[in-house]
C-alpha positions, 0 to 999 in steps of 0.5 A, spaced: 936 214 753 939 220 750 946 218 754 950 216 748 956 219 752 956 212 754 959 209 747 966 204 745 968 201 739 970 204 733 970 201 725 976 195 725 979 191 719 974 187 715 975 180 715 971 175 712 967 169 716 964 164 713 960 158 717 956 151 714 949 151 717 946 143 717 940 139 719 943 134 724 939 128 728 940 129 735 940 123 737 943 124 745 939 130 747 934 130 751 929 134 753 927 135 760 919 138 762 919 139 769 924 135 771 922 129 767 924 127 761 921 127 755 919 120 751 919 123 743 916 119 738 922 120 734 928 123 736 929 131 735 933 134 730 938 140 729 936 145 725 941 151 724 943 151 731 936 150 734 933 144 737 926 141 734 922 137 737 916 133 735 911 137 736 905 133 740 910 131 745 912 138 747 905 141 747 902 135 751 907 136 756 906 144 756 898 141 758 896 144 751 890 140 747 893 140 740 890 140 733 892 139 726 889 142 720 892 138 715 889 143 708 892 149 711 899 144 715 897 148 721 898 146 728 893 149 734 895 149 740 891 151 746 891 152 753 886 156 757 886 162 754 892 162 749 892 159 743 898 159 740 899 157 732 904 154 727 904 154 720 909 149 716 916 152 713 914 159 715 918 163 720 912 165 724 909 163 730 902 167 732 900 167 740 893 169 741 893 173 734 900 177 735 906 173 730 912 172 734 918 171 728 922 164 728 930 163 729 927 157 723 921 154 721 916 148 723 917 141 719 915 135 717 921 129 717 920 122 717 912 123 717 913 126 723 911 135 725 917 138 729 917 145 732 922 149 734 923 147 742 925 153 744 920 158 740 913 153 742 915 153 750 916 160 751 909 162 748 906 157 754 910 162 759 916 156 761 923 157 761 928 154 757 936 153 758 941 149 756 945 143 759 951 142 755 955 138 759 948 132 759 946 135 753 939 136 755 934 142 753 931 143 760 924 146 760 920 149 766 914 151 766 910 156 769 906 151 774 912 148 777 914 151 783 921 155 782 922 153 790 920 150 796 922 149 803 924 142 806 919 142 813 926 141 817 929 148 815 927 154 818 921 159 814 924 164 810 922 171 813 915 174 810 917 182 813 917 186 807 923 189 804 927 195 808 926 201 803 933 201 802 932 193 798 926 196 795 925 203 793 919 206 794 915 206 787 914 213 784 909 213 778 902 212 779 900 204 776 898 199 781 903 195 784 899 188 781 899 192 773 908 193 775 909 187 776 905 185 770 910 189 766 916 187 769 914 179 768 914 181 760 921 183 760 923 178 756 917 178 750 918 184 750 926 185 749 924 179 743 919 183 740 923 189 740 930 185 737 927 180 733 921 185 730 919 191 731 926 194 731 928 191 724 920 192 721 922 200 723 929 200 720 926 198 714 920 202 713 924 208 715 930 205 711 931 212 706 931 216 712 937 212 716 942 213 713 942 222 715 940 218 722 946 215 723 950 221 722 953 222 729 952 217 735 947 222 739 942 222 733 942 214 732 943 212 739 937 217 741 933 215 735 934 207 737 932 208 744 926 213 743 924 207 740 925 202 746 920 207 750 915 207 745 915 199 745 915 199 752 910 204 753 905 201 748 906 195 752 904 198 759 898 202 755 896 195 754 896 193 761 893 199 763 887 197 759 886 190 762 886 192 769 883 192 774 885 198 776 881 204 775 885 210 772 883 218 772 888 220 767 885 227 768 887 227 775 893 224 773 896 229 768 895 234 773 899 232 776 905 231 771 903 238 767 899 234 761 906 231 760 904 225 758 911 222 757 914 224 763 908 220 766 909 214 762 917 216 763 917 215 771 913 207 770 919 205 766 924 206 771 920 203 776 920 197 772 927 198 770 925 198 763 927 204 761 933 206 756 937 207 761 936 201 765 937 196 758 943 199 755 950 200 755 950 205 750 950 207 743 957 208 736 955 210 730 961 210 725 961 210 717 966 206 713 971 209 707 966 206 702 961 210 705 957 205 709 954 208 716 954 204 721 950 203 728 950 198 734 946 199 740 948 195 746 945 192 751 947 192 758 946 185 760 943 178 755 942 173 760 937 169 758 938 164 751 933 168 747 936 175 748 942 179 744 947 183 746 948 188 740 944 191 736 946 193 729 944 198 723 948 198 715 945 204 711 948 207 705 946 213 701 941 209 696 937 207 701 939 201 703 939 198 710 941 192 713 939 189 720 944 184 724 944 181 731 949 178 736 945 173 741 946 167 745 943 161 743 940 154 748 947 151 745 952 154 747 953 159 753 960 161 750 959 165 744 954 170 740 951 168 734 952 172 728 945 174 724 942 177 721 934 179 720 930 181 714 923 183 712 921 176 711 927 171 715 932 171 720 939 168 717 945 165 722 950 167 719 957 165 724 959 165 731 964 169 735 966 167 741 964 171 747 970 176 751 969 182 754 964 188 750 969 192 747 972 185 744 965 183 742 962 189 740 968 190 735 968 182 733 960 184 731 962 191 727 968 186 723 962 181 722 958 186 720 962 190 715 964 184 712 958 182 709 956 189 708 962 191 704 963 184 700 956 185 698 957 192 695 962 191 692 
């Protein structure tokens, strides 16, 4: 984004937190595919804050066909061309081959699978939310209808937009490929929290500490590596198009800059840095350790983060944190934070403002950090 002008927060005083994560049968909650509540052979359960369900019932209902591997403890789930594997306590799930990580792992209680009710639905493309009130885990999939009209109400317009409600696209991808790439918003903004921004932290882990000197050199390191996610992502779609591009002619155009080319399709999806986030601060603490977060603009959806942050010291030591929203609240952030092998909850703060909230995630980190160093 290189727009790390755009900054709030400073290091506060450490303070310490501690929280007591527990499995727990969730005897009142319900489960809801398309509006019709799930009958579950045994009740669901609550693992670290996050809701497991049995997993024949939630695939079934998803219309996947099931399969059971019992040498390997591995489930299969296939619908159409997807075909989505789980493993038994491990913190993967695989779609079509690609591994997507797990807030926590499937498990067998009671002679009974359970997955995790979130991670499984959105790899068959539903949406899920959480009813706090009814305490309910509400499921839509992508084969119901999101609106329908009543015969008695008028038929909505089928103009198209003015130019002023949709700008004109600039970039040189179809209509049909854009589309595609905005509707991969959320698996991409997974993928880059979750995945491919802490796998690149720590395979780079002896060069953060000097990238984290000041906050244009972080906040332009943390955001080239959002373009580059997406740019992949965008490639992809391009390969398995039906659209025909002649990127000869295309690079005339743009001066064989292939980045500016790439540059003008993401702000046309509104996936470009710009777009995404807030801003960038990086700090360094009296001990020495460098810190850096990185803030999204919005987090709307139960399975985004807001903040994104680095620990770094001198030795080559790095850490990872998240502050995301969860199916079971929607008034706090969860405290995490992300390894090369798991994702640990570690507390809950609630939500304020971002300033309030950026320092809170800054405090949570440096508690951690520091205690541990010492």
């Amino acid at each position: 984004m290189k727009k790390s002008n755009k900054i709030v927060a400073t290091l506060l005083a450490l303070g310490m937190v501690s929280t007591s994560m527990t499995s727990l049968a969730a005897d009142d909650i319900k489960i809801f595919v398309d509006d019709k509540q799930l009958e579950c052979p045994v009740n669901p359960i609550i693992e670290n804050e996050r809701t497991l369900v049995p997993m024949r019932a939630i695939f079934e209902a998803l219309g996947a066909k099931v399969d059971w591997n019992g040498e390997t403890r591995t489930v299969t789930a296939t619908r159409g061309d997807d075909v989505m594997k789980i493993t038994i306590d491990s913190n993967e799930l695989f779609k079509n081959d690609e591994s997507i990580a797990l807030d926590v792992p499937a498990k067998i209680v009671d002679d009974s699978t359970l997955v995790p009710v979130r991670a499984v639905s959105e790899s068959f493309d539903a949406k899920v939310s959480w009813n706090g009130e009814t305490q309910s885990v509400i499921i839509v999939t992508d084969n119901q209808p999101t609106e329908t009209v009543a015969p008695s109400e008028e038929p909505k317009s089928t103009e198209e937009p003015t130019a002023t409600e949709k700008p004109a696209k600039k970039s040189n991808i179809s209509d049909e490929d854009l589309e595609t790439l905005k509707g991969q918003k959320d698996i991409i903004r997974y993928q880059f929290e979750q995945q491919y921004l802490p796998n690149y932290v720590f395979e780079n882990k002896s060069s953060m500490y000097k990238n984290m000197m000041d906050i244009q050199t972080f906040g332009d390191l943390m955001f080239d590596q959002w373009d580059k996610l997406v740019k992949t992502k965008v490639i992809e779609i391009q390969v398995d198009s039906k659209t025909e591009y002649n990127m000869s002619e295309i690079m005339k155009e743009y001066n064989d800059d292939l980045d500016a080319y790439y540059d003008d399709i993401l702000a046309d999806a509104e996936l470009d840095a710009e777009s995404m986030f807030t801003g960038a601060t990086a700090v360094e603490s009296d001990s020495g350790v460098r810190y850096g977060i990185v803030v999204f603009k919005d987090a709307d959806s139960m399975v985004e983060c807001k903040m994104l942050g680095v620990a770094a010291t001198k030795d080559g030591k790095v850490r990872y944190f998240t502050a995301e929203n969860d199916i079971m609240t929607t008034t706090s952030w969860f405290f995490c934070e992300v390894t090369d092998t798991k994702r640990i909850d570690i507390g809950v703060f609630d939500k304020a403002d971002e300033a309030t909230d950026l320092q809170v995630f800054t405090n949570y980190m440096a508690s951690v950090v520091e205690k541990d160093n010492k």
